[in-house]
PyMOL CGO cylinders between C-alpha atoms (Angstrom):
from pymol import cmd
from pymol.cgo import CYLINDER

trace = [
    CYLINDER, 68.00, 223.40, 71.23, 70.38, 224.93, 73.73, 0.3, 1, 1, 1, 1, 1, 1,
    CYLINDER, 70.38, 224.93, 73.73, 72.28, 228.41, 72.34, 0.3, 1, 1, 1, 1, 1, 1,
    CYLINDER, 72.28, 228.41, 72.34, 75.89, 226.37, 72.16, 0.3, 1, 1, 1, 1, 1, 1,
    CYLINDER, 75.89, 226.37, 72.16, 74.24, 223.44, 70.07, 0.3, 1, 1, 1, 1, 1, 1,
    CYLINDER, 74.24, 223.44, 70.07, 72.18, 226.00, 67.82, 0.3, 1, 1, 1, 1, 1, 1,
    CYLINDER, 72.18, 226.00, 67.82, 75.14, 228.15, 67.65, 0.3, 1, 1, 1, 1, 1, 1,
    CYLINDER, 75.14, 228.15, 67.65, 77.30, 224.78, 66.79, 0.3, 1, 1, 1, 1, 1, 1,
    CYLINDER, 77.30, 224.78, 66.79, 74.55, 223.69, 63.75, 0.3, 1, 1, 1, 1, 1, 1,
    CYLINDER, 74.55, 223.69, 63.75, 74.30, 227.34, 62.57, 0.3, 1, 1, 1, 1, 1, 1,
    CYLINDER, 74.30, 227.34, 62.57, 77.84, 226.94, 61.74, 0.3, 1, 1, 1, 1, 1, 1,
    CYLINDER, 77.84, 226.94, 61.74, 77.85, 223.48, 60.31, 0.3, 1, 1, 1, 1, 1, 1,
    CYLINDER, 77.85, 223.48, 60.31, 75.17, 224.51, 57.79, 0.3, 1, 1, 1, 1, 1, 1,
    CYLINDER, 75.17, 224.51, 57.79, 76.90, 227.86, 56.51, 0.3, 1, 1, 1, 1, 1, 1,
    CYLINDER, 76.90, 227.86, 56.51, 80.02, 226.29, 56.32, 0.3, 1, 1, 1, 1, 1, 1,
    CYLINDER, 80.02, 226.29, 56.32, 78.38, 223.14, 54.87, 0.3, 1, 1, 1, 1, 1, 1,
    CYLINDER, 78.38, 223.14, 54.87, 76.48, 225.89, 52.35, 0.3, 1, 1, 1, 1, 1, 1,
    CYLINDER, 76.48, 225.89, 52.35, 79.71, 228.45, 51.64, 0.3, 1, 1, 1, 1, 1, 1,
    CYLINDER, 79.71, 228.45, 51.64, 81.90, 224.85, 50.55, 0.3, 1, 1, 1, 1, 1, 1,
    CYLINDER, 81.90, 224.85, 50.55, 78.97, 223.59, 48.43, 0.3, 1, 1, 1, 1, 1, 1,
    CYLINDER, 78.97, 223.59, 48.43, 78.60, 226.81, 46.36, 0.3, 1, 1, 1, 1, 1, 1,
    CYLINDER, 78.60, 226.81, 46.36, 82.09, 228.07, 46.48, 0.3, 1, 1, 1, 1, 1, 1,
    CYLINDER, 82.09, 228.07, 46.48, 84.51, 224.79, 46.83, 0.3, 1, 1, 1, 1, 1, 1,
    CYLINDER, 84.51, 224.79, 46.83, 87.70, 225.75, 46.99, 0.3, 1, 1, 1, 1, 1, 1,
    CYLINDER, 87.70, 225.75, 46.99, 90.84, 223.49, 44.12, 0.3, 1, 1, 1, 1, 1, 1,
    CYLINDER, 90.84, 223.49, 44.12, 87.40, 222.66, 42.36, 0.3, 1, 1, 1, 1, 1, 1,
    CYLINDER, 87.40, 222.66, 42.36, 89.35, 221.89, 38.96, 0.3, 1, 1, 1, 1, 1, 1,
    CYLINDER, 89.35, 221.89, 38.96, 91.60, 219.74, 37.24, 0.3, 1, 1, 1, 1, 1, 1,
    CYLINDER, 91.60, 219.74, 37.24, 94.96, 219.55, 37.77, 0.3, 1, 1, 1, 1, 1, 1,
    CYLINDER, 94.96, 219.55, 37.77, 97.19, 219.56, 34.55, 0.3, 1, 1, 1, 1, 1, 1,
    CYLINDER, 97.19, 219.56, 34.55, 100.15, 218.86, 36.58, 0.3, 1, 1, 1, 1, 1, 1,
    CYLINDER, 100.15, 218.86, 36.58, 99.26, 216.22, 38.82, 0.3, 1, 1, 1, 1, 1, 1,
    CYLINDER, 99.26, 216.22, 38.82, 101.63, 213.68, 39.34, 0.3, 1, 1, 1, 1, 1, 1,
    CYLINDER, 101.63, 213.68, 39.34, 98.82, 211.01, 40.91, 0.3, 1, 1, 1, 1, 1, 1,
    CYLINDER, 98.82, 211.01, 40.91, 94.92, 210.95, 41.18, 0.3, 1, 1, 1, 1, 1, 1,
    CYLINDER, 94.92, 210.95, 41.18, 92.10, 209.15, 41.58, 0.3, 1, 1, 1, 1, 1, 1,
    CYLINDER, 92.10, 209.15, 41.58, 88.27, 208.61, 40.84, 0.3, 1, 1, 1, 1, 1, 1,
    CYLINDER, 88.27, 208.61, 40.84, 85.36, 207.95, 43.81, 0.3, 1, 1, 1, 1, 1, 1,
    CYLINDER, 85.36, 207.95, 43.81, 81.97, 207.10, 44.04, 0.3, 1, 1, 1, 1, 1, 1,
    CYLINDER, 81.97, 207.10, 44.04, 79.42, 206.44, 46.19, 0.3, 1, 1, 1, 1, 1, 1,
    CYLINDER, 79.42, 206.44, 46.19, 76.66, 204.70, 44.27, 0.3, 1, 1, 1, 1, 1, 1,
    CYLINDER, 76.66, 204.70, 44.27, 74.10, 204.97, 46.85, 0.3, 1, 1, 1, 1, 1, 1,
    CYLINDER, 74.10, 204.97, 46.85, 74.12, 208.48, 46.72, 0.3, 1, 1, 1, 1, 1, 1,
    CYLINDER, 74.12, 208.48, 46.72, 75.47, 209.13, 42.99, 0.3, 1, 1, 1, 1, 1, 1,
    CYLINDER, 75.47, 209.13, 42.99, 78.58, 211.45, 44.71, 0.3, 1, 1, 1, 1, 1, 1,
    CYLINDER, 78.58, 211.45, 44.71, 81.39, 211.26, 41.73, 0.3, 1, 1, 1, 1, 1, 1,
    CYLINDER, 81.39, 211.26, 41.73, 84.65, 212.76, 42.05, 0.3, 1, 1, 1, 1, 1, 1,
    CYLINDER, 84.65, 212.76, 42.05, 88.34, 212.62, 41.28, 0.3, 1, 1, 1, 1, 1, 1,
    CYLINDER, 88.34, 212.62, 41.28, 91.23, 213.78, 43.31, 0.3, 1, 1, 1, 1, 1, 1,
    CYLINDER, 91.23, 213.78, 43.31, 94.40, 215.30, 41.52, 0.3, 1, 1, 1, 1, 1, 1,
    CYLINDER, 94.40, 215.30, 41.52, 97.81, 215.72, 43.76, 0.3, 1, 1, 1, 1, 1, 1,
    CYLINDER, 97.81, 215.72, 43.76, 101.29, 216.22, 43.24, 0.3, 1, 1, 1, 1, 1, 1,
    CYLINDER, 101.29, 216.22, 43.24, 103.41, 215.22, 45.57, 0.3, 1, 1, 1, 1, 1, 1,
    CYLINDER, 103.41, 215.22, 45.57, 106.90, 216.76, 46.08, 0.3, 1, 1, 1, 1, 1, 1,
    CYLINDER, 106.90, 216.76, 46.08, 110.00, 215.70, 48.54, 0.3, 1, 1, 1, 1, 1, 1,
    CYLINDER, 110.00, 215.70, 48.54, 106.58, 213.40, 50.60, 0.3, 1, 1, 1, 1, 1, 1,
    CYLINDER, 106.58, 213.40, 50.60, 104.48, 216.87, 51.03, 0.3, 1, 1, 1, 1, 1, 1,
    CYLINDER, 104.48, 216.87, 51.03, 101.42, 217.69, 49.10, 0.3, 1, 1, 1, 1, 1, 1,
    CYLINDER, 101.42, 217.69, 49.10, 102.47, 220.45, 47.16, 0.3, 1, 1, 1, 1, 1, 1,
    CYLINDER, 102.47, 220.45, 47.16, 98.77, 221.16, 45.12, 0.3, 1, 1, 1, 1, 1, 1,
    CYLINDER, 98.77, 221.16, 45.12, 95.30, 219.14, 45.41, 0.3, 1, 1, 1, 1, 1, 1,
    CYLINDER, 95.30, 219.14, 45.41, 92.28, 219.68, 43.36, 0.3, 1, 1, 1, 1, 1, 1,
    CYLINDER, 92.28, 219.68, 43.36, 89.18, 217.73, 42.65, 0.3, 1, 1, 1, 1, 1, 1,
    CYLINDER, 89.18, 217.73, 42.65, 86.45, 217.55, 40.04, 0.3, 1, 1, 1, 1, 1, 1,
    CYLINDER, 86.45, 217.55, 40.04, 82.92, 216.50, 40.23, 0.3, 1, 1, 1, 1, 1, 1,
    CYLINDER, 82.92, 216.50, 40.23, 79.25, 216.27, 41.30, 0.3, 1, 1, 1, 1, 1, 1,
    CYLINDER, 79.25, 216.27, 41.30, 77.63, 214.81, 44.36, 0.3, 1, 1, 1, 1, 1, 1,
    CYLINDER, 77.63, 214.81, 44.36, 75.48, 216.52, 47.42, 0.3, 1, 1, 1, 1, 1, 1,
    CYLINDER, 75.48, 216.52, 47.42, 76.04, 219.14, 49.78, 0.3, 1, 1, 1, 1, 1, 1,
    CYLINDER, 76.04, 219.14, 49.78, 78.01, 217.18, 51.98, 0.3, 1, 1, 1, 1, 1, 1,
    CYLINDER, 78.01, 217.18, 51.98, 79.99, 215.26, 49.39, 0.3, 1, 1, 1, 1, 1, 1,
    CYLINDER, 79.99, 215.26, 49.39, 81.19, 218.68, 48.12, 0.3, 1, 1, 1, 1, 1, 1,
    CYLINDER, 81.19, 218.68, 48.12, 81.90, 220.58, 50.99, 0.3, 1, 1, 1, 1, 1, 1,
    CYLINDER, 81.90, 220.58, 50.99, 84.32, 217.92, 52.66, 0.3, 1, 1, 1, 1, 1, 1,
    CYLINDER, 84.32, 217.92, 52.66, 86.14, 217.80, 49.43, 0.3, 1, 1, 1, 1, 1, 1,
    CYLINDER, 86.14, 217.80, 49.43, 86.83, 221.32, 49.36, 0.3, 1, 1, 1, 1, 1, 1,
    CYLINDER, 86.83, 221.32, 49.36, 87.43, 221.25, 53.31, 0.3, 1, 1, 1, 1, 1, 1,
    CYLINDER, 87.43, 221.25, 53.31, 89.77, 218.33, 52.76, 0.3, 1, 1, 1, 1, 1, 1,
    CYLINDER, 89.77, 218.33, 52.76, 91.56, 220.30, 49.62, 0.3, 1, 1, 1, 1, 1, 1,
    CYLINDER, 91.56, 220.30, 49.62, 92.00, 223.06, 52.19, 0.3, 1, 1, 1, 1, 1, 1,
    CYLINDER, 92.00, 223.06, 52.19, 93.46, 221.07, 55.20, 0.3, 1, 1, 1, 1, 1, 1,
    CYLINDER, 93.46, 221.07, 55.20, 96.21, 219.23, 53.58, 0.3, 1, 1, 1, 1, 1, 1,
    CYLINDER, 96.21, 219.23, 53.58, 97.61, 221.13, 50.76, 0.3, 1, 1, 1, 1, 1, 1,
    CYLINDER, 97.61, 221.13, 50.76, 101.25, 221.68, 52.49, 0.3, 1, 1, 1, 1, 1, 1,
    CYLINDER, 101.25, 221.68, 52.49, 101.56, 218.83, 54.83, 0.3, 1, 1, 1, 1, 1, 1,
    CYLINDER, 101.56, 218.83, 54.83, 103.44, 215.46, 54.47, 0.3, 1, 1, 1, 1, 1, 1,
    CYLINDER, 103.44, 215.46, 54.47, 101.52, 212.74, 53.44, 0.3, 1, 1, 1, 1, 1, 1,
    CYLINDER, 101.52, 212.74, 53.44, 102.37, 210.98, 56.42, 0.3, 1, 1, 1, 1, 1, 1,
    CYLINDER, 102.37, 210.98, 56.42, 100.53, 213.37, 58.59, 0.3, 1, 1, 1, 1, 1, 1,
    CYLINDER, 100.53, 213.37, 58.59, 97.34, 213.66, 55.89, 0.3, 1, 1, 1, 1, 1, 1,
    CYLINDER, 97.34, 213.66, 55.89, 96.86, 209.56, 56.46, 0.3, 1, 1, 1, 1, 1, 1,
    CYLINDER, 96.86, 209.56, 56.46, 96.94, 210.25, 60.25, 0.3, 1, 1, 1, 1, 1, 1,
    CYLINDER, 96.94, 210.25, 60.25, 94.38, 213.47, 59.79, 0.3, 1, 1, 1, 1, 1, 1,
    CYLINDER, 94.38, 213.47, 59.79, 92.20, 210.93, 57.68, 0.3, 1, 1, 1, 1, 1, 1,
    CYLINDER, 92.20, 210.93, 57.68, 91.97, 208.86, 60.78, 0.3, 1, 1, 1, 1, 1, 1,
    CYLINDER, 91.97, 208.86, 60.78, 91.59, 211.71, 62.78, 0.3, 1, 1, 1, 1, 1, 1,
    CYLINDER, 91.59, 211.71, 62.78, 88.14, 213.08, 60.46, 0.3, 1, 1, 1, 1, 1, 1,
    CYLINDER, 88.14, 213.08, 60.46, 86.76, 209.42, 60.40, 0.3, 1, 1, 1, 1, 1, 1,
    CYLINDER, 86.76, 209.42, 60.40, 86.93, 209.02, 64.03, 0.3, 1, 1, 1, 1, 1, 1,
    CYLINDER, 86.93, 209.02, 64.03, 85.45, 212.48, 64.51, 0.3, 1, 1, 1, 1, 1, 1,
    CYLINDER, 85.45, 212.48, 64.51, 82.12, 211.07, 62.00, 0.3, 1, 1, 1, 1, 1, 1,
    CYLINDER, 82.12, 211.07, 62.00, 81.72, 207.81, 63.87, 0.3, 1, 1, 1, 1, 1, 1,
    CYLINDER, 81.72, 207.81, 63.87, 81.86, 209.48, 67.15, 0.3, 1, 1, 1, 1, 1, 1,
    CYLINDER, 81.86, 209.48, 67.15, 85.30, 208.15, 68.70, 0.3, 1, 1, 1, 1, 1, 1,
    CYLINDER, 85.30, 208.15, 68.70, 87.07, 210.87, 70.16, 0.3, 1, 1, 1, 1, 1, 1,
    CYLINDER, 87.07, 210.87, 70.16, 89.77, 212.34, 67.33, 0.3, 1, 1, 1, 1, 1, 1,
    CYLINDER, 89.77, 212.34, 67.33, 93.32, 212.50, 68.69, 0.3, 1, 1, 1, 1, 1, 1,
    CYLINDER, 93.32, 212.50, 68.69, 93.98, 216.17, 67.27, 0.3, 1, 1, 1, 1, 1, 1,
    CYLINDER, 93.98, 216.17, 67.27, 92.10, 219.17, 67.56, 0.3, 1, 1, 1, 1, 1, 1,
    CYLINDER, 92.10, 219.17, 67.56, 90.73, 219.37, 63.23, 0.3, 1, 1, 1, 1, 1, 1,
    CYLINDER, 90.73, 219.37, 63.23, 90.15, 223.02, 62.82, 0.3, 1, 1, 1, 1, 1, 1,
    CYLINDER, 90.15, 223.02, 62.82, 88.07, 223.71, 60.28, 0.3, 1, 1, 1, 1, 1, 1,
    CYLINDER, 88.07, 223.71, 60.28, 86.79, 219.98, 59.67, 0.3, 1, 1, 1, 1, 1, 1,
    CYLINDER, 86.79, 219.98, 59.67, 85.15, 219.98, 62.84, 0.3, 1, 1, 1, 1, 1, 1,
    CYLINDER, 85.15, 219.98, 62.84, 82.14, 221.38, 61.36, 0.3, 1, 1, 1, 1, 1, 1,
    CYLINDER, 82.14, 221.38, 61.36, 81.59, 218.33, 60.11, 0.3, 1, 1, 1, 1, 1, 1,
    CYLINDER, 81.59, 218.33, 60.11, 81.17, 216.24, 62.85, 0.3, 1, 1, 1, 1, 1, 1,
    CYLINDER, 81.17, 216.24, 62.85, 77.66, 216.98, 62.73, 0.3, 1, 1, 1, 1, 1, 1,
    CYLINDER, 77.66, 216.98, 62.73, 76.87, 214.46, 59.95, 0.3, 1, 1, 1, 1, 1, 1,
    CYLINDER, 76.87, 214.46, 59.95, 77.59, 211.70, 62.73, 0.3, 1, 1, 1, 1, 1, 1,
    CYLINDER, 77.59, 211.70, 62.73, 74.13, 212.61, 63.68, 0.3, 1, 1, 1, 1, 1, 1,
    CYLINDER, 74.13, 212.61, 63.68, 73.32, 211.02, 60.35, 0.3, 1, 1, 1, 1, 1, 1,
    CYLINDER, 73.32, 211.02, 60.35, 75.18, 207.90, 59.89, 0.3, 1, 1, 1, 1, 1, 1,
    CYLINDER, 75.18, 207.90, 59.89, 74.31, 207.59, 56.06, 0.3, 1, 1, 1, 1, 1, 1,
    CYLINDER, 74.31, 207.59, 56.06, 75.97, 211.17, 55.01, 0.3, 1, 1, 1, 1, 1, 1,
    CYLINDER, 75.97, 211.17, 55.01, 79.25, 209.80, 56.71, 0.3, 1, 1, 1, 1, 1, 1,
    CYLINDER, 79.25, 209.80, 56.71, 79.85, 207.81, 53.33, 0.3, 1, 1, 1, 1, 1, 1,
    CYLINDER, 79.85, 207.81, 53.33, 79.30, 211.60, 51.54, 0.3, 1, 1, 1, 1, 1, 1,
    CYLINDER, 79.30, 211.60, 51.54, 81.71, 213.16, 53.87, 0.3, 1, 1, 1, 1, 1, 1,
    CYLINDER, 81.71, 213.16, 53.87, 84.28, 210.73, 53.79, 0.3, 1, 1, 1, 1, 1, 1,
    CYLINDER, 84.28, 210.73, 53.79, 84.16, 209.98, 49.62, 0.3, 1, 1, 1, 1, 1, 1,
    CYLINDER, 84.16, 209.98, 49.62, 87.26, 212.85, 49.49, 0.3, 1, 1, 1, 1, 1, 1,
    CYLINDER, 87.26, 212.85, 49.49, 89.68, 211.26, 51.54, 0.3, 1, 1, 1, 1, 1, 1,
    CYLINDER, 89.68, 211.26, 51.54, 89.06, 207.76, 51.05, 0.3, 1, 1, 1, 1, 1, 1,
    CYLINDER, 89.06, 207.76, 51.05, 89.50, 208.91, 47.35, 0.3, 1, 1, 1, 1, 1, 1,
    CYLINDER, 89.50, 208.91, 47.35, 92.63, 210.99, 48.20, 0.3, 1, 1, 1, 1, 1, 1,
    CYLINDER, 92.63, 210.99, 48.20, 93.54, 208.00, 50.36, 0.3, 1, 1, 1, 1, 1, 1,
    CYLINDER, 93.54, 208.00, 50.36, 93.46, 205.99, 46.77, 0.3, 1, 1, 1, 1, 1, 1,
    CYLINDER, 93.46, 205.99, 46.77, 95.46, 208.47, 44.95, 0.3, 1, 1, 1, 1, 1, 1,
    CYLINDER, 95.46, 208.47, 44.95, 98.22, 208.15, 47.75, 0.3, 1, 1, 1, 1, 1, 1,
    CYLINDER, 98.22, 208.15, 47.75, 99.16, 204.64, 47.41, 0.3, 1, 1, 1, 1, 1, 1,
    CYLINDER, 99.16, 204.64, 47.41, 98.45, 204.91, 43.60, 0.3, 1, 1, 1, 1, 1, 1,
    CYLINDER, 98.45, 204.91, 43.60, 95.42, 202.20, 43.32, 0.3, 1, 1, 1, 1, 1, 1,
    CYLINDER, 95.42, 202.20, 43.32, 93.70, 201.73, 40.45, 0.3, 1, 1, 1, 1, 1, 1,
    CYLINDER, 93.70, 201.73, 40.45, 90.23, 200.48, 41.62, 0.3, 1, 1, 1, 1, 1, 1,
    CYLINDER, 90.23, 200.48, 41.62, 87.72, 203.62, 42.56, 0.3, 1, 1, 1, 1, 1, 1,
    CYLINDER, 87.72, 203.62, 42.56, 87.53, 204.21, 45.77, 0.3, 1, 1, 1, 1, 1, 1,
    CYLINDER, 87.53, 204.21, 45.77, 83.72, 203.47, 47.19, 0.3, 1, 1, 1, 1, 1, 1,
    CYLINDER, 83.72, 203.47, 47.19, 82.34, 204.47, 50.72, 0.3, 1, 1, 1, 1, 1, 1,
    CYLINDER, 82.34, 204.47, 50.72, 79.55, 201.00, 50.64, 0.3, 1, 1, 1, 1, 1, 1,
]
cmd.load_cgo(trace, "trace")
């Protein structure tokens, strides 16, 4: 392994690790004005997103649950990345992560979530990584159905 691609998975694993043991908005949210539940059966990931939404900006987001490493730490990572920004923009950044996981190029630099694009080395984790937003996704548009990443 070259010293750019070590240096590259050193990261992705101690960010992957520091999200999994520490998430950040892991807890309910009293005053949420919308959420939603997700699961990945093939995995057993569970979760459920909490915003509230004020003036088309996410004011707060939380999220509750249990699932793997991966699962856990994108969740948090999401919480993180769009707490403050117009929902608008957070359906664009969705795009953004997914194409990052399935290898097209993403049209923004992601900050942060760019850790993750090393789970696009294994193309059954994307489903973990992407539970959170399609679940935030869900919570969005106010459906009712769970979201599921099969």
């Amino acid at each position: 392994m070259s010293g750019i691609d070590g240096q590259l998975r050193e990261l992705y694993q101690e960010v992957i690790f520091d999200h999994n043991r520490k998430p950040r908005n892991f807890h309910p949210m009293a005053d949420a004005d919308r959420h939603a539940e997700g699961h990945n059966p093939l995995c057993g990931d569970q979760l459920t997103v909490y915003l509230r939404i004020e003036d088309g900006v996410i004011a707060d987001v939380s999220f509750v649950g249990h699932g793997c490493a991966i699962s856990t730490a994108s969740a948090s990572l999401m919480t993180e990345a769009v707490k403050g920004r117009p929902v608008a923009e957070v359906e664009a950044l969705f795009r953004d992560f997914h194409a990052l996981l399935t290898d097209a190029p993403p049209a923004r630099d992601l900050g942060k979530l760019a850790v993750l694009a090393g789970v696009r080395e294994f193309p059954a984790r994307v489903k973990c990584a992407t539970l959170a937003w399609h679940t935030l996704h869900n919570a969005i548009v106010g459906a009712q159905d769970p979201a599921r990443t099969e």
